[in-house]
Structures are given as structure tokens and as C-alpha cells.
C-alpha positions in Angstrom: 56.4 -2.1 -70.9 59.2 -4.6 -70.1 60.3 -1.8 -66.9 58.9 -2.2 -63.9 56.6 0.8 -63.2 55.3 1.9 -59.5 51.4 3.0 -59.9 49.7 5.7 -58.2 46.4 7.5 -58.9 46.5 11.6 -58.6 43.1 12.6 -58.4 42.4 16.5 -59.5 39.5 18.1 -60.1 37.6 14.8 -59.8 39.5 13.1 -62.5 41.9 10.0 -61.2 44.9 10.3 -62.5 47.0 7.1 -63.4 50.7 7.8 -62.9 53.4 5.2 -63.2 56.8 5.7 -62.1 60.3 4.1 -62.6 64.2 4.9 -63.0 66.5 6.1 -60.6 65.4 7.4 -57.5 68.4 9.6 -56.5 68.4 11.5 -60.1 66.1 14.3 -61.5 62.5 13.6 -62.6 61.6 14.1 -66.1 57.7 13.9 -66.6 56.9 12.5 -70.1 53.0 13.4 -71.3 51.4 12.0 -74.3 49.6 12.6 -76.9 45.8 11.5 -78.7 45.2 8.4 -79.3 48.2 7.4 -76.9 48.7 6.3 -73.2 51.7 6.6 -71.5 53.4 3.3 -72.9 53.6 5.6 -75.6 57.5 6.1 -73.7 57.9 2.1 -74.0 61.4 2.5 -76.0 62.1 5.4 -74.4 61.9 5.2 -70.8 64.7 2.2 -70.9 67.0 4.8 -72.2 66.1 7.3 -69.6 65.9 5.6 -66.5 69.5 5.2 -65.2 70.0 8.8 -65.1 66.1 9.9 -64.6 63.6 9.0 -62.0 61.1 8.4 -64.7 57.1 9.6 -64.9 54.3 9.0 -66.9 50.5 9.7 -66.5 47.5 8.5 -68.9 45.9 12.0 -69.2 42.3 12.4 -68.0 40.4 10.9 -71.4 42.6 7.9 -72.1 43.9 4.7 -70.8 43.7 3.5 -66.8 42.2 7.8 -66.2 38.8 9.2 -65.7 37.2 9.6 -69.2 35.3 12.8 -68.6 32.1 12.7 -70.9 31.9 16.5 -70.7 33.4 18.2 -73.6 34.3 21.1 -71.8 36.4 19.1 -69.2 39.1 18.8 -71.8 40.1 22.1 -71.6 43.3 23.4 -72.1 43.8 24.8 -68.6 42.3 21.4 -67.4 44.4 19.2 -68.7 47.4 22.0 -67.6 45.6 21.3 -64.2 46.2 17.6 -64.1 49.6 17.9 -64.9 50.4 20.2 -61.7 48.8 18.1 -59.7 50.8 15.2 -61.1 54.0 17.0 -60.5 52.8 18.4 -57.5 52.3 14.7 -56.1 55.5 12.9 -57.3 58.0 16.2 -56.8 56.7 18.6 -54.5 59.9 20.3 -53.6 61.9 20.2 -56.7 61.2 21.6 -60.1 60.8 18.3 -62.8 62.0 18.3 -66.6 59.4 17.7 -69.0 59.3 15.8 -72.2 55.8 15.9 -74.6 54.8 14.7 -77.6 51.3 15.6 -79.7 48.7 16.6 -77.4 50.9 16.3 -74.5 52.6 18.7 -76.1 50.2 21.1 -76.8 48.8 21.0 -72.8 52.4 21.0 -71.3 52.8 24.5 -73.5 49.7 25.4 -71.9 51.5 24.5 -68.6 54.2 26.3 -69.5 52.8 29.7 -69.9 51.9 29.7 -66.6 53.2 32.1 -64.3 54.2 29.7 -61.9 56.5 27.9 -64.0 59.5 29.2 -63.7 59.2 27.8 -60.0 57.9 24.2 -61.3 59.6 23.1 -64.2 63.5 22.9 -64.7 62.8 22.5 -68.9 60.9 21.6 -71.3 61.1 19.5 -74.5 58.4 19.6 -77.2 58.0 17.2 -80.0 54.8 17.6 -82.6 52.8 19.4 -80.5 52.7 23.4 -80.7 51.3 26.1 -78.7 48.1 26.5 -79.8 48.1 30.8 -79.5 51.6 31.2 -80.8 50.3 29.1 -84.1 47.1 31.5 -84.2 49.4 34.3 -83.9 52.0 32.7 -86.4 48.6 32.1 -89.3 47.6 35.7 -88.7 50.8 37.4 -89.5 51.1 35.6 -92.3 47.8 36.7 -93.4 48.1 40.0 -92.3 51.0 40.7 -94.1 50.9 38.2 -96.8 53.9 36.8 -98.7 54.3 34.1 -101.0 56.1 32.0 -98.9 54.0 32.8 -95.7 50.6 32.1 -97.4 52.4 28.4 -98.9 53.4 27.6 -95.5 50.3 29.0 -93.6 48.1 26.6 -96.9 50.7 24.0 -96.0 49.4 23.5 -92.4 45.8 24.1 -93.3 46.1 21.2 -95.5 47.9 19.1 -92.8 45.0 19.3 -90.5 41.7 19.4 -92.6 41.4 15.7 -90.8 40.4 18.2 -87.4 37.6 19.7 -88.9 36.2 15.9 -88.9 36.8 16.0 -85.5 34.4 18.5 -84.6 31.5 16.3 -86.2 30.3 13.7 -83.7 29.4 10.7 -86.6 32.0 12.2 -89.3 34.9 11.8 -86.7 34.1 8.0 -85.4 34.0 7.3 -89.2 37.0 8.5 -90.2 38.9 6.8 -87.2 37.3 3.3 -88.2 38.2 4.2 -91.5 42.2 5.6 -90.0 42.5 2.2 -87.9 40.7 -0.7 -90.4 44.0 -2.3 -90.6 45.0 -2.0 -87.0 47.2 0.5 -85.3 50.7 -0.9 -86.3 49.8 -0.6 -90.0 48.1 2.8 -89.4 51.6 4.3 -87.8 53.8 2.9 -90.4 51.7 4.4 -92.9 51.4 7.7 -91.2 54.8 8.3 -89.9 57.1 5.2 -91.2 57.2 3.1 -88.3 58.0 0.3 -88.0 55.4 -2.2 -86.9 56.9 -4.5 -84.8 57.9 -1.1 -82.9 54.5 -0.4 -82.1 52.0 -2.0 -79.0 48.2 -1.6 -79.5 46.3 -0.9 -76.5 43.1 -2.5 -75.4 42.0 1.1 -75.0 42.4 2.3 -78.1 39.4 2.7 -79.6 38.0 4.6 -77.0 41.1 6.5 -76.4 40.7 7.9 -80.0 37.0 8.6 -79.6 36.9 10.2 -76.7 40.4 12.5 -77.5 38.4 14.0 -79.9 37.5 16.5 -77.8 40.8 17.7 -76.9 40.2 19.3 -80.6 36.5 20.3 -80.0 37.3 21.9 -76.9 40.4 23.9 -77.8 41.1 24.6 -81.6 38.4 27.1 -82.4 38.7 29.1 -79.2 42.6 29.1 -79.2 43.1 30.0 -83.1 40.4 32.4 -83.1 41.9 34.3 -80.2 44.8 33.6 -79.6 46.6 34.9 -76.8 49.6 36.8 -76.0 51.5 33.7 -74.3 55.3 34.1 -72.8 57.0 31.3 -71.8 59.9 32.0 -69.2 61.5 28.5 -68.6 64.1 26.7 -71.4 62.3 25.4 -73.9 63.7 22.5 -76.5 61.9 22.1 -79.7 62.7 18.7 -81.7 61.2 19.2 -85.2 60.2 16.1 -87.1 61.0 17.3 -90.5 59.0 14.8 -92.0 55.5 15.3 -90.3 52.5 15.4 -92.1 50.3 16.4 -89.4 52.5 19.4 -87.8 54.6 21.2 -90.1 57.8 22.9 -88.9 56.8 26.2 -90.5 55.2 27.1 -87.2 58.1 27.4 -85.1 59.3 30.0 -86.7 58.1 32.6 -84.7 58.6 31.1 -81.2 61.7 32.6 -79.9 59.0 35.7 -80.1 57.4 34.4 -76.7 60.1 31.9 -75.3 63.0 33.2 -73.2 65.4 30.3 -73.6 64.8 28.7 -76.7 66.8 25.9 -78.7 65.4 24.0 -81.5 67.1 20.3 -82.9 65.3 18.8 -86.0 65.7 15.7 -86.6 64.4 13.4 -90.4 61.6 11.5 -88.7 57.5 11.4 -88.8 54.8 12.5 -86.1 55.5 9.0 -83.8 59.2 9.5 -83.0 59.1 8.6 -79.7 58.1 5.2 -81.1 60.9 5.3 -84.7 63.3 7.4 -83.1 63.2 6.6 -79.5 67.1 6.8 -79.6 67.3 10.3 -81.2 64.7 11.4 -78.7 66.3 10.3 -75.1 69.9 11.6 -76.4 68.5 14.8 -77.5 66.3 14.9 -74.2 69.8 14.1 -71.8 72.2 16.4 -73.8 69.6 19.1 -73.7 69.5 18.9 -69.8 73.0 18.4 -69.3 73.6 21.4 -71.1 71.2 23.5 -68.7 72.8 22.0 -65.8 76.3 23.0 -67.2 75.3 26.8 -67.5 
């Protein structure tokens, strides 16, 4: 990152934390939380756009970059990594509530976050990009299926197909193959093909090999279980979706149903692939800032 970030380690549950902070000070603090195979300078074009009006936080969750890598499938949990990010917000804002911005696999443990009951007393709003709640998209597929349309069962077939690269996931030697095979031509090259970056946009980190072998567990530990059974998951604080139209890995179909369990809901899509925060860094931040101006107004 060109901005200068203060570093700090949070340590939860024995997992250091690394948590890097930067912006203004005196203004609210928005928590951004990234997603597999990332780190936090996944927010590199993003927190320059932020951090005049923000006081600005990112974390490498436990599993990737400067954190504890937990060998342990089971310690990448859902309510684990939901955890970590209390503790992270519980360190760097103790007596105010924080905004929240998430992307992938951020996204998906910051929904996990969000169910909580305690919330509504932590977090001032939320904005999720590409990562859903993984028990509102099990109970999503199964109404479809329970009540099957012709439209439901093409957009229920649509996701399926989206994420048959998960099932490799779940197969130690099959998923280290496929990532080799994913990353052959370096990282830069990978996103462009993926999602249309742009590759001079796009860093590689010395960690991410590892980061990418090691996240697989996220999916290990939590698909199954959470699409299986899904639960009955309410979410009480405002809540802004930004659809990327043009992702291949999470389909917008989804969010149909989740003014069902969110209070406050608004959705903005915008014409971009899964790495946004990276092609459409701009879109994000304004999006972000008019979103929580807009609470702040009400």
C-alpha cells in the first residue's frame, strides 16, 4: 500500500490478529474484511478513497497473510472467524459502533457477524460485496426446489454451476491442483481472466500461495454444514448489498430473498466481476460513503 498503515496484533482465541490502521482519526471507523485468497491490501485502491472521511481498518483474517494460520480445519469456522472480527472491533472501537465493508469470504463471516444478537449494539452498517449469507442461500436453493419453477430451478442450476470449483475444494490433492492449475500464469493474469481486471491494478502477495491453500478450509469447514441446514438468520442492522452483475462465482439470483431476514435493506448493482474492490475501487468507496451518509441523514 502507498498509505501509511499503523500495525497492531489482536490476539483472539489464540489466533494473532494483524490489524493495520489509517485515515482520519476524528471520523467514523469503517472495518473492511477480505476475502480467500486475499489479505487486507486487498483495499489498496480503496482505502486512499476512504481515508479523509474514515478512520480506516483492515485485518489479515486468521488463515492468511501476517495472522495465525490455524492448521485445524475446524478453526475456520464460521462463528470463529465472526469471533475474530469482534475482537478486532472490540480493540480498535470499543465504545462506538464501526461501519463495515466485506468482500468474498469476508463477506460471508461479517454476515455471520451480523446475525448476531449483539449487533445492533456493534455495528453502525454493513456493506456486502460477493459474499452471501451462507443460510439465507440454503434457504433461497430449497424454496426453489420446494416449490419449483422454471425460472427458480435455472437460477438455483445457475449457481450450482458457478461453484462446482468448491466441490474441489473439499478434496485435499484435487484442490492444491486446481489452484496451481488457477494461478500457472500468476495472479494478475488469473484476475483479469476471472473478473476483467486489469493487471497492472492488481499486487501479488508473497503469501499467496499459502493464503489459497490454507483458505480452503473456509469452504470445508462451512458449506456443507450451512447449506445443509441452514438456519433461520435475522439480521437487525442496515444492510447494503452491491451486486456485481457480471460474477461468475456468485450470481445475483441469491439476493432475492434477503429483505426476508434483513430489517434495513438496500441493494446497488453495479456491471463489474467478483474483484471490484480491485476494477471498481471508485464505484465501491462512493457507493460505501453515500450509503453511510444516507444513514446518518435519517
Amino acid at each position: 500500500m502507498n498509505t501509511a498503515m499503523d500495525r497492531r496484533i489482536v490476539v483472539n482465541e489464540g489466533m494473532h490478529l494483524a490489524v493495520f490502521e489509517t485515515g482520519n482519526p476524528d471520523g467514523e471507523t469503517i472495518v473492511l474484511v477480505h476475502g480467500w485468497p486475499d489479505t487486507h491490501e486487498l483495499w489498496s485502491h480503496i482505502v486512499p478513497l476512504l481515508e479523509d472521511d474514515y478512520r480506516v481498518v483492515s485485518y489479515d483474517v486468521r488463515g492468511a497473510g501476517e495472522s495465525t494460520i490455524p492448521q485445524e480445519q475446524s478453526a475456520y469456522r464460521l462463528r470463529n472467524l465472526a469471533s475474530d472480527f469482534y475482537a478486532v472491533i472490540d480493540a480498535v472501537s470499543p465504545d462506538r459502533k464501526v461501519h463495515v465493508l466485506a468482500h468474498d469470504w469476508g463477506a460471508v463471516q461479517a454476515w455471520e457477524a451480523a446475525a448476531e444478537p449483539h449487533a445492533i449494539d456493534r455495528i453502525a452498517s454493513y456493506t456486502s460485496i460477493s459474499g452471501p449469507n451462507l443460510d439465507h442461500l440454503g434457504k433461497w436453493s430449497r424454496s426453489r426446489l420446494a416449490k419449483p419453477t422454471a425460472e427458480g430451478i435455472r437460477h438455483v442450476l445457475a449457481q450450482v454451476r458457478a461453484s462446482w470449483y468448491t466441490v474441489t475444494f473439499h478434496i485435499p490433492g484435487l484442490s492444491t491442483l486446481r489452484i496451481k492449475r488457477q494461478f500457472a500464469k500468476g495472479w494478475p493474469a488469473f484476475l483479469q481472466e476471472f473478473s476483467g481486471v486489469d493487471p497492472a491494478l492488481v499486487k501479488q502477495n508473497s503469501t499467496l500461495w499459502s493464503d489459497a491453500t490454507n483458505g480452503t478450509n473456509l469452504y470445508r469447514a462451512n458449506i456443507i454444514p450451512r447449506l445443509t441446514k441452514p438456519r433461520e438468520r435475522y439480521v437487525d442492522i442496515p444492510v447494503q448489498l452491491i451486486v456485481n452483475t457480471e460474477d461468475v462465482a456468485v450470481r445475483p439470483y441469491h439476493y432475492a430473498d434477503t429483505g426476508k431476514w434483513v430489517k434495513n435493506l438496500t441493494r446497488n448493482d453495479i456491471p463489474a466481476g467478483h474483484w471490484s474492490p480491485i476494477s471498481h475501487a471508485r464505484d465501491i468507496a462512493e457507493l460505501t460513503r453515500t450509503y453511510i451518509a444516507g444513514l446518518a441523514a435519517e
